[in-house]
Structures are given as C-alpha cells and as structure tokens.
TORLUMKOL-490219 format. One record per residue (C-alpha): residue in one letter; x, y, z. Coordinates in Angstrom, 2 decimals. Example, Ala and Ser with C-alpha at 12.3 -4.5 7.8 and 13.67 -1.06 7.14 Angstrom:
<atoms>
+------+---------+---------+---------+
: code :       u :       v :       w :
+------+---------+---------+---------+
:    a :   12.30 :   -4.50 :    7.80 :
:    s :   13.67 :   -1.06 :    7.14 :
+------+---------+---------+---------+
</atoms>
This chain:
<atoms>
+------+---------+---------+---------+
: code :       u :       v :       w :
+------+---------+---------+---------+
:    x :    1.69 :   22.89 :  -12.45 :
:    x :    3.60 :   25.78 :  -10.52 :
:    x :    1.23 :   28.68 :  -10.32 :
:    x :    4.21 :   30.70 :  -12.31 :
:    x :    3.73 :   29.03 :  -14.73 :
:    x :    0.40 :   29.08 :  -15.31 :
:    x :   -1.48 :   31.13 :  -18.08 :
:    x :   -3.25 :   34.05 :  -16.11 :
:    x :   -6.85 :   34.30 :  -16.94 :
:    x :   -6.72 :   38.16 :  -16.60 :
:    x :   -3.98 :   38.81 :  -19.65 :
:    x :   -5.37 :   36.05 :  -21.92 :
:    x :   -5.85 :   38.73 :  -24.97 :
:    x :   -3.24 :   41.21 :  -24.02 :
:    x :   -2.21 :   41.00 :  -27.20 :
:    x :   -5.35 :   42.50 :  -28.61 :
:    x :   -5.17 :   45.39 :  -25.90 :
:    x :   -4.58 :   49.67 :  -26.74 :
:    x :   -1.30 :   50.16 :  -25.09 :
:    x :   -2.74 :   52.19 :  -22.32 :
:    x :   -5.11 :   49.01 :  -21.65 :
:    x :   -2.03 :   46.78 :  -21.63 :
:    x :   -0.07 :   48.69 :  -18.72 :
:    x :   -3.21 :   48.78 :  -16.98 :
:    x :   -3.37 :   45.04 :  -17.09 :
:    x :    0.67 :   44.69 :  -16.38 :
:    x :    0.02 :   47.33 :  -12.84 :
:    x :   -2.99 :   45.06 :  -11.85 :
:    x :   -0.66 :   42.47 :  -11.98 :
:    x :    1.99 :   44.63 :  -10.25 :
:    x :   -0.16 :   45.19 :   -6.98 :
:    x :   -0.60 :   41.22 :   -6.82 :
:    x :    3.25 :   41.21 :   -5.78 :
:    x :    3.49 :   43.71 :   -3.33 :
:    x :    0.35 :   42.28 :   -1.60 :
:    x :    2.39 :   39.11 :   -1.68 :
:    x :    5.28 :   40.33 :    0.00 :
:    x :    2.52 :   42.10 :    2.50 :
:    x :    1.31 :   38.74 :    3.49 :
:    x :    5.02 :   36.92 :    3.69 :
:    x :    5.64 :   40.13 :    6.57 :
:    x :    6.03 :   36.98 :    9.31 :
:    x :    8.07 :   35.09 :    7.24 :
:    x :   10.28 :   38.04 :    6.59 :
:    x :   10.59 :   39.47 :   10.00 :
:    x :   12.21 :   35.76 :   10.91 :
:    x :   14.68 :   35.74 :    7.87 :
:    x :   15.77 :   39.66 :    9.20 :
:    x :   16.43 :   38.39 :   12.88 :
:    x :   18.16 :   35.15 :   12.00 :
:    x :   20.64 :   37.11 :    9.31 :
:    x :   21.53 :   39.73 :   12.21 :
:    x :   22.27 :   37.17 :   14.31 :
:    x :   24.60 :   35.72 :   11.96 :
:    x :   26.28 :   39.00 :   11.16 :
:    x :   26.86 :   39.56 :   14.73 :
:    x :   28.54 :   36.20 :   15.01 :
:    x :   31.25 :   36.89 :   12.74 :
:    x :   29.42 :   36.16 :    9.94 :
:    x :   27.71 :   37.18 :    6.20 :
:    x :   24.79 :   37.60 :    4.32 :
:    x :   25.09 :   35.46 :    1.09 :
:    x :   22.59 :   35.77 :   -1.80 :
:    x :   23.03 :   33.11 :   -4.74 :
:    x :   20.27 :   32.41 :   -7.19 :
:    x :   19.63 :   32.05 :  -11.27 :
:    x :   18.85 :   34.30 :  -13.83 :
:    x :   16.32 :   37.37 :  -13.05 :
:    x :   16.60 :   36.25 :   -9.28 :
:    x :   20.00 :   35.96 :   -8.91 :
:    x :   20.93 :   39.39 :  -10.77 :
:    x :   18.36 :   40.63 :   -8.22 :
:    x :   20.19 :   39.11 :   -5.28 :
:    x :   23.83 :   40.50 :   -6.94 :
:    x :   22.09 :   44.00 :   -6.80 :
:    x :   21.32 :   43.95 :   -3.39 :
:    x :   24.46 :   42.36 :   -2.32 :
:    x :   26.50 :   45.42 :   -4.29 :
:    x :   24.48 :   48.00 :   -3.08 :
:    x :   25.20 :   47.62 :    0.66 :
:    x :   29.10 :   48.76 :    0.87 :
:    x :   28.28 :   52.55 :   -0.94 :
:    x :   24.64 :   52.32 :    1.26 :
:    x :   25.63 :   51.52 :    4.54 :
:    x :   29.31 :   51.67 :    4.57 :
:    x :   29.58 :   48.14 :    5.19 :
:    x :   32.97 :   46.11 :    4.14 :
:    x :   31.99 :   44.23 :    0.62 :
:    x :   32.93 :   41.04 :    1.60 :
:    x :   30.02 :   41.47 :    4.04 :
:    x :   26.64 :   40.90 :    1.67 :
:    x :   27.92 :   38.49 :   -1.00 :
:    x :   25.97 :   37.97 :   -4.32 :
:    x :   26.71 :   34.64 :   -6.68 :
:    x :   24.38 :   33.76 :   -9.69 :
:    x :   24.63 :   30.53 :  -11.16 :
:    x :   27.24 :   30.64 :  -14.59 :
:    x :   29.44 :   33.27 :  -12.98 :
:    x :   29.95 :   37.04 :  -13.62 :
:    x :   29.33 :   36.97 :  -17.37 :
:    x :   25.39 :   35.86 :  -16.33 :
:    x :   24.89 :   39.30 :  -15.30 :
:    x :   24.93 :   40.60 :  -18.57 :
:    x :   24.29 :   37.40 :  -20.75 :
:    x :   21.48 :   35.17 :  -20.04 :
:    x :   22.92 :   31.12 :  -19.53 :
:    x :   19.71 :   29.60 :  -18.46 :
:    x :   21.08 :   26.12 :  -18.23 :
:    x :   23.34 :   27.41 :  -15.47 :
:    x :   20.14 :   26.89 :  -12.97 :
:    x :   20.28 :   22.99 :  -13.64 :
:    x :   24.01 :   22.79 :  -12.13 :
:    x :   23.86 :   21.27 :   -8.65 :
:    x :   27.40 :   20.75 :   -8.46 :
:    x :   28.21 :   24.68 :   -9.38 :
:    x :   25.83 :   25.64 :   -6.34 :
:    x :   27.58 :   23.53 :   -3.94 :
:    x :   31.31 :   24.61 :   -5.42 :
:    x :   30.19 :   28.73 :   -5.69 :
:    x :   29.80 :   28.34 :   -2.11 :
:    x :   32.87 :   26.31 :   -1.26 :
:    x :   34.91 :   28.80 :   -3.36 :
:    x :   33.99 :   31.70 :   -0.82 :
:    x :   34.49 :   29.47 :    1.60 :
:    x :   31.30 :   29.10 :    3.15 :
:    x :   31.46 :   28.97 :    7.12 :
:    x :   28.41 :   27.80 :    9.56 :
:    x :   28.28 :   31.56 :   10.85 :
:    x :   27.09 :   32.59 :    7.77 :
:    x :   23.41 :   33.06 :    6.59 :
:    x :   22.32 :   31.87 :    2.46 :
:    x :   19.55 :   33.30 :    0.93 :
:    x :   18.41 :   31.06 :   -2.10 :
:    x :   16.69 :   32.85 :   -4.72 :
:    x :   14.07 :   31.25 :   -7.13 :
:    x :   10.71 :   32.05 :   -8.49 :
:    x :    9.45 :   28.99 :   -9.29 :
:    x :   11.70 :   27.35 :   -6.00 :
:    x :   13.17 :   24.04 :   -7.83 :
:    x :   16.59 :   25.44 :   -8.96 :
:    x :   19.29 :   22.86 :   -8.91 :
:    x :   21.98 :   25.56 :   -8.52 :
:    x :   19.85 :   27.05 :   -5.49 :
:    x :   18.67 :   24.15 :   -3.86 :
:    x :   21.36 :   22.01 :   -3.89 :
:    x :   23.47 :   25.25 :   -2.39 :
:    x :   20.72 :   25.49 :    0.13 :
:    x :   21.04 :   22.18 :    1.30 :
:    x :   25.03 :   22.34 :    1.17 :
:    x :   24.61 :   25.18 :    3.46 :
:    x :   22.40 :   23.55 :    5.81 :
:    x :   24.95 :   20.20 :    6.19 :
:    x :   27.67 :   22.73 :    7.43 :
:    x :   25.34 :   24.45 :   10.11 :
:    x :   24.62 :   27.77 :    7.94 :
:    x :   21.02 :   29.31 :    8.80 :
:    x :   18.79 :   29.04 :    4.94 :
:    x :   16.29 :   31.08 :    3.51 :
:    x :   14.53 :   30.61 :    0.68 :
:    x :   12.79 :   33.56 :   -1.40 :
:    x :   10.12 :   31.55 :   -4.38 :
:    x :    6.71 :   32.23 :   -5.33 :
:    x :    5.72 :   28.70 :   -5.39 :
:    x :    3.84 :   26.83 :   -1.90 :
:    x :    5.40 :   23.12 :   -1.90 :
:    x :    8.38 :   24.00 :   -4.07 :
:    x :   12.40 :   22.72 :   -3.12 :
:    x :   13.13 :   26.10 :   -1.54 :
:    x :    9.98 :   26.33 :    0.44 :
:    x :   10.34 :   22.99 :    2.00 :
:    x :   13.80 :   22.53 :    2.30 :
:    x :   15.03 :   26.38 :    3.52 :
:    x :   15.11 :   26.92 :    7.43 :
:    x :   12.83 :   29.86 :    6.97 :
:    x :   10.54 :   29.80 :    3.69 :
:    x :    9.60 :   33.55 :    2.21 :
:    x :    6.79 :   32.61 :   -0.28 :
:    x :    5.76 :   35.63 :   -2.05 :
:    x :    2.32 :   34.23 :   -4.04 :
:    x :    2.51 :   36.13 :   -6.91 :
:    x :    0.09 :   33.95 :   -9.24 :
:    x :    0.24 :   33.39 :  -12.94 :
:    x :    2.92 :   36.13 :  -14.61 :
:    x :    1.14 :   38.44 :  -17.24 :
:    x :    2.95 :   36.99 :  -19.89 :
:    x :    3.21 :   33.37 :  -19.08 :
:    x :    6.44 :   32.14 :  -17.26 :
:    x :    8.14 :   35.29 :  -17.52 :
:    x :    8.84 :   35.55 :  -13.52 :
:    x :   10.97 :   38.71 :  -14.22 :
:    x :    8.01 :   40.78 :  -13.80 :
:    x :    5.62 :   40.28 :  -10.48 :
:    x :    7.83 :   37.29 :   -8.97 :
:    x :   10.89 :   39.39 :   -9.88 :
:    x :    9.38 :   42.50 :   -7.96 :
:    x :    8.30 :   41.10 :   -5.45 :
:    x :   12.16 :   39.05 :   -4.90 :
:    x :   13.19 :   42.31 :   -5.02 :
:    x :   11.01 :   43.71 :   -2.77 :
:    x :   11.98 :   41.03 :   -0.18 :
:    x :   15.53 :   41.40 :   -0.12 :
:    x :   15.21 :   45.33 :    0.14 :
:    x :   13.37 :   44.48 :    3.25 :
:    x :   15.92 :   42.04 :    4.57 :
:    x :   19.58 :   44.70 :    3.96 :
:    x :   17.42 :   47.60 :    5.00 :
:    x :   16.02 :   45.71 :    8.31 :
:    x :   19.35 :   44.18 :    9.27 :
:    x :   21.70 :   47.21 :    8.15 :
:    x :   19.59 :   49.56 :   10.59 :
:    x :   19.34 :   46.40 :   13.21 :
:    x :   23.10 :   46.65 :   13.18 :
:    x :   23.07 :   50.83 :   13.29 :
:    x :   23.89 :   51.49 :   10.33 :
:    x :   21.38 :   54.00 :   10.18 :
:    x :   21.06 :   56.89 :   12.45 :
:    x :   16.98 :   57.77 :   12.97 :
:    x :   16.03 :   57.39 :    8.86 :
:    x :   19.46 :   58.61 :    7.40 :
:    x :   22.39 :   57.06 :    6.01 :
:    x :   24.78 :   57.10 :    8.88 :
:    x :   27.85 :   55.39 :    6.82 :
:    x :   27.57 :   56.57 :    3.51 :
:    x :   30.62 :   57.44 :    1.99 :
:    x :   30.96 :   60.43 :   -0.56 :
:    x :   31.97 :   58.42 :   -3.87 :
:    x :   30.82 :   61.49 :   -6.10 :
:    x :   29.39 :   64.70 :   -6.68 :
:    x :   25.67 :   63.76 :   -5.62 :
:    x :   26.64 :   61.62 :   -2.54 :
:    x :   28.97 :   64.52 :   -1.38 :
:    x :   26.08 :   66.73 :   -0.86 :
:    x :   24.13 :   64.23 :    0.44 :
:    x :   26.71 :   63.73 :    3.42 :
:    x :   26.90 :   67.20 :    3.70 :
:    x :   23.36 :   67.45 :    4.01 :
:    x :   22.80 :   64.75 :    6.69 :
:    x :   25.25 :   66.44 :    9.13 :
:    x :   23.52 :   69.63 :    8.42 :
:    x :   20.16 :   67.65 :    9.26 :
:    x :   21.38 :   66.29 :   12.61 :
:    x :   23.28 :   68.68 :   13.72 :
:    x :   21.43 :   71.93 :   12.50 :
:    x :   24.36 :   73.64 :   11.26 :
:    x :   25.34 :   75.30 :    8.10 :
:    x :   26.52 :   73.94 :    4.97 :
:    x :   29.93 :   75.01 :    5.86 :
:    x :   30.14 :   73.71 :    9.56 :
:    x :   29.45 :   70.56 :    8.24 :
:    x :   31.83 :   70.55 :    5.14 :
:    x :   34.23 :   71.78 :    8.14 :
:    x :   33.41 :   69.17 :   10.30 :
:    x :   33.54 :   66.22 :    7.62 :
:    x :   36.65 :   67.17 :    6.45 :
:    x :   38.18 :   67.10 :   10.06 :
:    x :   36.84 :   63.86 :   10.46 :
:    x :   37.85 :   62.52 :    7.14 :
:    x :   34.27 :   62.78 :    5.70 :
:    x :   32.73 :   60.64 :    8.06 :
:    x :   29.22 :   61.19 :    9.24 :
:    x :   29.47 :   59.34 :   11.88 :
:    x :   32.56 :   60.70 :   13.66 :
:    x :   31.56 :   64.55 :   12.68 :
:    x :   28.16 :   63.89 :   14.77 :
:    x :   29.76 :   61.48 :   17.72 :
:    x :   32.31 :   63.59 :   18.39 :
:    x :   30.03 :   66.53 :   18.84 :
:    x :   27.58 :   65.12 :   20.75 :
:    x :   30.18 :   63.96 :   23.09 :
+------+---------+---------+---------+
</atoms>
C-alpha cells in the first residue's frame, strides 16, 4: 500500500481528542512535510537548474496535475506574472478536467490519460519546455501519461509525489519525493503531501525567477503596481535601494513608467 494511504498510527483516536489536542496532532504532522521537502533539497536543486535552462532556451515552465496538486501547481503558475513581472504565458498551470476543477472537485478527471496527453498538445507543447507532474500518491493517469508524452518529444520531466516506487518517481527525468508518511486523516493528501507540493514548487519559481534576475538582492525587482498595496510596495523598494525619499522615488517611477527596474538602472548608470 502507498504510504499516503496508510492509516497513521499517531492520529488513530483523533476523533476522541480536545480540540487543542487535535491541532497539536495535525502540526506534528505538519513538521513531517517540511522535513520532507528538507531531505528532497538534492532532488530540488536539479529540478531548479534543469527548468532555468529550459527558460533560457526559449522555453516554459509547465505545471499540470489533479485535484489538491494540480490547484497547487495553477497557484504557482498564476502567481509568477504579478511576482516577478514575468509574461503569463511563461509558468503555465493545467489541472486535469479543465478550469471549472479549480473550484469544483472532478476526481475522475485524474484517470484520463488521453486528457493529459491532449492538455499538453493544446498549448502546444515544444521540447524546450520543462513539465512538472504533480501527484501525491505519483500514479495519476492524467500526470503520468503527460509526463511520458513530454518525455517522447524531448521535454525535460519532473515529478513532485510523496510515494518511493510510484509512476512519477520512476518515470520523471528528475524525481522530487517529498516522504510525507500516512496523512492525519487517512488519504486526505491535501494536508502534509499538499504542503509539502507546495512547498516544492515555491522553491522551484522562487530559485529560477531569481536565477533568471528577477530579483534584485531579496526584493521584487519586476513587480508591477496592480493596486493600492503593491504601489507602495514599489515605492518602497526604490526608496530601499536607492535611499531616497518617498517622493524621489514616486518621481522617479513615474518617469520611468513605474518600473523598478529602469528607475534604479538608469541611476546607477
């Protein structure tokens, strides 16, 4: 049996716990996954230099996956454009049953290998690009038969699961296992797997976006201000690097058409 889907020893009377005694439980459970992703640092590292390299051939970051994991790989993908100012065709997210799986659960959309293969087709998958297959217990049909689509045309695969020995782990060009254990409330990978997916492809945006210099020392270098709070924000990064007031920098970004990175370029030059 896939350890996520075994009963976990620890919760077995959760049921009977205070509520206090219940979260405590749930965190114990919590640290499991971000030791997990502690340990899978290697594996991780490889997935971040392979993507870049991808990127800087012309090509894109794709996330697909089911369910919990791919909603998780959908976030990721969306977050990068208003992040790092990157175009949003750049970090693609697809979850298996379409759009309307982001909101409404489908879960016999993961059994479709034929959808995985023709959700990557349809964005017209190219060998430049790197896939990142999403699956907590690893044996997806949607994910692994994308996986292996991608592989066929030349595209670099990584596989994100919680599960040693599972399709993803053997079958991806680099294998992330993040050994989670038995969920707190059997099956329910949304929780410590979930996290620690999560965790993961934080790591790999954040490690490739700043790879790429996207990032000026730890500040948002691209970020574009979309409202109030993120206008302040930009304002307060060129007042950061540049030591100036509020109003040289509103000055500044507005002579530059608000962006960061031409306010401080063009005065360092």
């Amino acid at each position: 049996m896939l350890k996520t889907e075994m009963r976990n020893p620890n919760t077995m009377h959760i049921d009977r716990c205070t509520t206090e005694e219940m979260l405590r439980l749930i965190q114990n459970e919590n640290q499991t996954a971000v030791d997990a992703v502690g340990a899978a640092i290697p594996q991780i590292a490889r997935a971040c230099d392979a993507i870049e390299a991808s990127i800087r051939q012309g090509g894109r970051l794709i996330y697909l996956g089911a369910g919990s994991s791919g909603r998780i790989g959908v976030l990721d993908a969306v977050e990068c454009p208003p992040t790092y100012g990157v175009p949003r065709e750049l970090v693609v997210g697809l979850i298996a049953g379409g759009y309307d799986c982001m909101f409404r659960a489908a879960e016999g959309a993961e059994d479709s290998a034929e959808a995985g293969v023709a959700d990557l087709a349809a964005i017209r998958l190219a060998k430049e690009d790197a896939v990142v297959g999403i699956s907590a217990a690893g044996n997806a049909g949607y994910v692994a038969a994308a996986l292996e689509y991608a592989r066929s045309i030349g595209c670099i695969t990584v596989g994100i699961t919680s599960n040693y020995g599972s399709r993803l782990d053997l079958e991806s060009d680099i294998s992330i296992v993040t050994d989670t254990g038995p969920e707190a409330i059997t099956g329910s990978t949304r929780m410590k797997a979930g996290s620690a997916q999560k965790m993961v492809c934080n790591m790999l945006t954040t490690t490739v976006m700043t790879r790429l210099g996207m990032v000026y020392e730890n500040l948002m270098i691209n970020l574009k201000p979309t409202n109030i709070k993120l206008r302040r924000r930009v304002i307060s990064i060129v007042c950061e690097i540049l030591s100036c007031s509020e109003d040289e920098a509103v000055r500044r970004l507005e002579a530059h058409d608000w962006s960061i990175r031409a306010a401080v370029e063009r005065e360092e030059c």
